[in-house]
LUMFI-877887 format. One record per residue (C-alpha): y, z, x. Coordinates in steps of 0.001 Angstrom, whole numbers, padded with zeros to 6 digits, always signed. Example, Ala and Ser with C-alpha at 12.3 -4.5 7.8 and 13.67 -1.06 7.14 Angstrom:
// residues 2
-004500+007800+012300/-001060+007140+013670/
// end
This chain:
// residues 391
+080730+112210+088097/+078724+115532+088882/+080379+118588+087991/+082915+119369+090225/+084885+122323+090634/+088092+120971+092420/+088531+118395+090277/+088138+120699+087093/+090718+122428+088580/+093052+119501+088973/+091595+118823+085753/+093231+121951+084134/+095945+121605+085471/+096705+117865+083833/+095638+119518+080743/+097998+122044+080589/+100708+120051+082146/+100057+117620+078813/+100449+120273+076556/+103358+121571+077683/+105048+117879+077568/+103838+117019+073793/+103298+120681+071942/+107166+120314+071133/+106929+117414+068986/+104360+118976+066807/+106385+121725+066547/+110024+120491+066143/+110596+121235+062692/+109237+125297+063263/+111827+125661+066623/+115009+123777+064796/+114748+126338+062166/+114238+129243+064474/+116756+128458+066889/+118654+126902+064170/+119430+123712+065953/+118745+120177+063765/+115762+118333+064302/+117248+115617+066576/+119187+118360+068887/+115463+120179+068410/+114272+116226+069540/+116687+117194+073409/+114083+119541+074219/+111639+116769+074739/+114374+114541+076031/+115068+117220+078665/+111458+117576+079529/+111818+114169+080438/+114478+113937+082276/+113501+116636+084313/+110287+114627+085496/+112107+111508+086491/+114794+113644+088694/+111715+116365+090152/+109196+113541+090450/+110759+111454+093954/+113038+115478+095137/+109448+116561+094821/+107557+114140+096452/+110008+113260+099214/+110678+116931+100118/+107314+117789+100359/+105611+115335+102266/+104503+117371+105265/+103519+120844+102886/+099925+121412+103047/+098216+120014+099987/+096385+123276+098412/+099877+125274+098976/+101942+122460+097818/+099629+122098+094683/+099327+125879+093969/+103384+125921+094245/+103928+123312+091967/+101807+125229+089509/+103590+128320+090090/+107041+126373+089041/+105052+125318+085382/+103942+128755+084642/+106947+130337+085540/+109026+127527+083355/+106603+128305+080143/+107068+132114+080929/+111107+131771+080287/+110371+129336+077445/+107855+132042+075723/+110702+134777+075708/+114117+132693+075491/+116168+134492+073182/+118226+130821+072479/+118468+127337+072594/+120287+127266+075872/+118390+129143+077767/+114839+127317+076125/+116954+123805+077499/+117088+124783+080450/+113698+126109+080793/+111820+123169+080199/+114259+121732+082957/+112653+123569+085495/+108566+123029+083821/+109388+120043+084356/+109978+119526+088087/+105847+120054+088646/+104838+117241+086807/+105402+113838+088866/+104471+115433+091893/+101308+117202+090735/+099871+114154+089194/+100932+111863+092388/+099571+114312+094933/+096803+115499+092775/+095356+111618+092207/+095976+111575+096651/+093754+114855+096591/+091451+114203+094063/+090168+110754+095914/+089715+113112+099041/+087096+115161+097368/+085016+112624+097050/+083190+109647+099039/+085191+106658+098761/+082951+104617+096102/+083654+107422+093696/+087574+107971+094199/+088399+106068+091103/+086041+108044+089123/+087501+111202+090942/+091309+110082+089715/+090429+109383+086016/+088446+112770+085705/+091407+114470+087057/+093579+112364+084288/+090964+113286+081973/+092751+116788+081368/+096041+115044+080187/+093902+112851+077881/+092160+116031+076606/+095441+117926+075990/+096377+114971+073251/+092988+115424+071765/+093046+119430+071507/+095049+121319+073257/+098289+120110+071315/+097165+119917+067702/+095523+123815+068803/+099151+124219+070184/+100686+122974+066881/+098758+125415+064713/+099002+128364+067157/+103228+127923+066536/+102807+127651+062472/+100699+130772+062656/+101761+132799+065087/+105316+131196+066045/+106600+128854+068321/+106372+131138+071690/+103145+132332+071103/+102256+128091+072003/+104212+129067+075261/+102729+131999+076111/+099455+130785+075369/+100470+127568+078112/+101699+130638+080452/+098708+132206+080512/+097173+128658+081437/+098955+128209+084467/+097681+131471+085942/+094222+130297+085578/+095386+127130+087217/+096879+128489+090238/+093790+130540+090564/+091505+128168+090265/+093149+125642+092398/+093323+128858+095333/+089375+129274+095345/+088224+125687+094847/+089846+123465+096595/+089214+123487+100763/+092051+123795+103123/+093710+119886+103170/+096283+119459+105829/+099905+117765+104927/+100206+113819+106219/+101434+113887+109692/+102463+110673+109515/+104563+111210+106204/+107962+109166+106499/+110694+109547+104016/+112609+106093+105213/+109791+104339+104407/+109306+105698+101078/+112280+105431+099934/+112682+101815+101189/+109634+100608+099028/+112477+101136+095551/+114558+098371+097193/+111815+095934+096602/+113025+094057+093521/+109308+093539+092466/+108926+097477+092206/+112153+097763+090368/+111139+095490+087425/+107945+097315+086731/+109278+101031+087078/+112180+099422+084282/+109003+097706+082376/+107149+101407+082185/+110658+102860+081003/+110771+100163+078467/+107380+100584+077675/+106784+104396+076841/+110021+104402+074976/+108434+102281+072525/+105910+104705+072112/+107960+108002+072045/+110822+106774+069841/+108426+107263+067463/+105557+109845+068252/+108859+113025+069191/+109225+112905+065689/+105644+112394+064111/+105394+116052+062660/+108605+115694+060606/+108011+112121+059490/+104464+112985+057964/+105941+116191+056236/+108945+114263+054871/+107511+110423+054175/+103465+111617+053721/+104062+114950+052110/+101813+116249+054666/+100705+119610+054893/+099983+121608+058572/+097071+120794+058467/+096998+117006+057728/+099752+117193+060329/+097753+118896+063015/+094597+116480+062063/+096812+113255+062976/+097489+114793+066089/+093771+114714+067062/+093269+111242+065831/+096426+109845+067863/+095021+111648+070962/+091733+109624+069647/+093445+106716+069584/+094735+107733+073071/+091758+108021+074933/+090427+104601+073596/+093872+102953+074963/+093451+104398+078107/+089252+103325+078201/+090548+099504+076704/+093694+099356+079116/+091434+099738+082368/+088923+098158+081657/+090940+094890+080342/+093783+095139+083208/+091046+094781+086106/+090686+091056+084170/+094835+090595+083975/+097205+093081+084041/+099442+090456+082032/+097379+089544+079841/+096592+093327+078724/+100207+093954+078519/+101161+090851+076435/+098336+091631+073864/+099267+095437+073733/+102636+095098+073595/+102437+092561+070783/+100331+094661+069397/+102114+097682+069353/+105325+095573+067669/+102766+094927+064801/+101062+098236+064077/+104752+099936+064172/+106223+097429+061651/+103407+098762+059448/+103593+102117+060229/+107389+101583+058498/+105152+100733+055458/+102199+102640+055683/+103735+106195+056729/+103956+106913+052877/+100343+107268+052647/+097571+109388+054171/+094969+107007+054280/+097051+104076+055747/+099046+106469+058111/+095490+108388+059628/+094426+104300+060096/+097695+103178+061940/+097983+106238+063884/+094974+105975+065234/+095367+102104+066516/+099283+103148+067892/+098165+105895+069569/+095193+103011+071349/+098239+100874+071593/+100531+102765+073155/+098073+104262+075942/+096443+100912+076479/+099715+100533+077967/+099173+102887+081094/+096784+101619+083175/+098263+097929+083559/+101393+099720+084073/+100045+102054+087008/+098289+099049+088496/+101478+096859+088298/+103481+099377+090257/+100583+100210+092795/+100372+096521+093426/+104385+095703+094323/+104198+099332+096437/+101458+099150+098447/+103905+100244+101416/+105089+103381+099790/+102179+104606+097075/+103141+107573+096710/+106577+107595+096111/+106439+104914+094077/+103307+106563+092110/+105611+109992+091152/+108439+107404+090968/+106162+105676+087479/+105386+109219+086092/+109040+109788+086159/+109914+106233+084629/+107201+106622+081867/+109207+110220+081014/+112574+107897+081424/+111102+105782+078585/+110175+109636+076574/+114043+110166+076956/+115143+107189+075475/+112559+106729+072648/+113687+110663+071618/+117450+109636+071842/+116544+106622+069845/+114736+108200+067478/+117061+110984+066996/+120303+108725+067001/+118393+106830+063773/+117760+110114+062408/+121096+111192+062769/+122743+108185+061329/+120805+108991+057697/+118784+105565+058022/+115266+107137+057154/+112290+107652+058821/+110565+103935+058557/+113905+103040+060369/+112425+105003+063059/+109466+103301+063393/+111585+100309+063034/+113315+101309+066183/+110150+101677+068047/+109019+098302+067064/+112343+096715+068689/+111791+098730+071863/+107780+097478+072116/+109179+093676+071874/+111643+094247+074402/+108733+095325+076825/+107111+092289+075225/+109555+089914+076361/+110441+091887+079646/+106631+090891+080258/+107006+087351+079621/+109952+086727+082009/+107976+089127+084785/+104413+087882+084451/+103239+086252+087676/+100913+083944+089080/+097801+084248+089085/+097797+087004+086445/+094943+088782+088105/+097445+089395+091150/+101070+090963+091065/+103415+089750+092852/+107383+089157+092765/+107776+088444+089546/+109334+084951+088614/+112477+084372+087126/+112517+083960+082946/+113397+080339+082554/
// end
């Protein structure tokens, strides 16, 4: 792709919309002691996050349908920066609670309609390419901006991470306003029909599959800074290092997941989801040291994001009548799955079994997408279709 200034801007945004989801977990054990919450109520704050997405993502989308695209992207911007603003000065945990509540509402809809947008900017052989450099930002954000996130809170505290994501927005919105050309709402936007593509049985499994699927990932990674501090003896800035090697590990997932899933999206899942089950189990083992941990953390974190793209092109596939619903409907099932891995997590945590037990957890969760998979794959693998019944 050519440099391109509307899709840097999308760009941004994904990148700060990334941060803003993930700088928490490198910073849980720094806000439980300042708000002087534990580390699984500190844990909620992601869990809320999440939850947030999967209610904002389909209000969002449905609501907004006929909202010009430049305003409606611009607004949704607006709602993130003004979300890390109350974050940055909340004088409790309450009040922080509730503010990532509201951050969240931009996210399902910015990425649906900002994929929709991003494809416009470009001539049709490149709209893939367009789409993945917008999703470059979030990929970026793992890589950088949280680990520079992570250290800006042990330095300078917590908020100053916020304020820092604040000041992001701004330069967001702005950038959005002078790039990106007037683009006119969908005239022909129907909110029956979108809503009637979630009845489809087919689109049900694989929004429950992506639930199932990122929890196996997040019961584990809320919770990574306090299990290398506690099990590796791991200092800030071993800690922030293993932050930039899982967003490593990220970006090759994401790379291995496309490029595998155009062969068979079953296939991919099957071998990433068994996979994932394996390198978890070891993690249990390996957490204790450095050099084992940097090595597994690495190949979870390609794991894990291998996961996405099969997942996105499952869902796309059974919802070809409704994409974009159903596309804002998968963001908000993969933050579904980011509530339930941090409950998980946390409830382990919180019932004194031990940190490997966490990873233990995660491991369960990755062979119940495993087996979920088996029951749902379909024939020919290449295609999706309804999925079969598990004999």
């Amino acid at each position: 792709m050519k440099p391109n200034l509307p899709l840097l801007a999308l760009a941004t945004g994904a990148f700060g919309i990334g941060v803003t989801e993930f700088a928490p977990m490198g910073l849980l054990p720094i806000m439980a002691a300042d708000l002087g919450v534990s580390i699984p109520a500190a844990g909620l704050l992601v869990s809320a996050y999440a939850m947030g997405v999967l209610i904002g993502a389909p209000i969002m989308t449905l609501t907004t349908g006929r909202v010009p695209r430049r305003t409606l992207l611009i607004g949704l911007m607006a709602i993130f920066t003004i979300g890390n603003l109350v974050s940055a000065i909340a004088g409790d945990y309450t009040l922080l609670l509730i503010a990532r509540v509201v951050t969240s509402f931009n996210h399902g809809a910015f990425f649906g309609v900002g994929a929709v947008v991003a494809s416009s900017l470009v001539a049709p052989e490149r709209r893939a390419g367009a789409v993945a450099a917008m999703f470059m930002g979030l990929t970026i954000a793992t890589i950088g901006g949280v680990p520079l996130a992570t250290w800006a809170g042990e330095v300078m505290g917590w908020r100053a991470a916020f304020w820092g994501i604040t000041g992001l927005g701004i330069v967001t919105m702005i950038s959005l306003r002078v790039s990106l050309p007037e683009l006119p709402a969908d005239k022909n936007a129907d909110m029956m029909t979108e809503l009637r593509v979630l009845k489809k049985p087919a689109v049900l499994a694989a929004l429950a599959l992506t639930v199932v699927g990122a929890s196996a990932m997040f019961t584990v990674f809320t919770y990574i800074a306090p299990i290398l501090q506690s099990e590796t003896k791991a200092s800030t800035a071993f800690v922030t290092v293993m932050l930039v090697i899982y967003g490593l590990g990220l970006t090759a997932g994401n790379w291995l997941g496309g490029r595998y899933a155009d062969r068979s999206i079953d296939a991919t899942l099957i071998v990433t989801l068994a996979g994932l089950v394996v390198l978890l189990v070891l993690f249990a083992w390996g957490m204790r040291w450095p050099v084992p941990a940097a090595i597994l953390i690495f190949l979870w974190g390609t794991a894990s994001f291998a996961l996405v793209p099969p997942l996105q092109t499952r869902i796309m596939n059974v919802a070809a009548d409704a994409p974009n619903l159903a596309s804002a409907m998968n963001v908000g099932a993969f933050n579904l799955g980011n509530a339930v891995g941090a409950a998980l997590g946390g409830a382990v945590i919180s019932a004194g079994l031990g940190y490997p037990a966490v990873s233990l957890a995660g491991a369960v969760m990755a062979t119940a997408g495993l087996i979920m998979v088996l029951c749902l794959r379909t024939k020919p693998v290449v295609k999706v279709a309804e999925p079969q019944k598990c004999a």
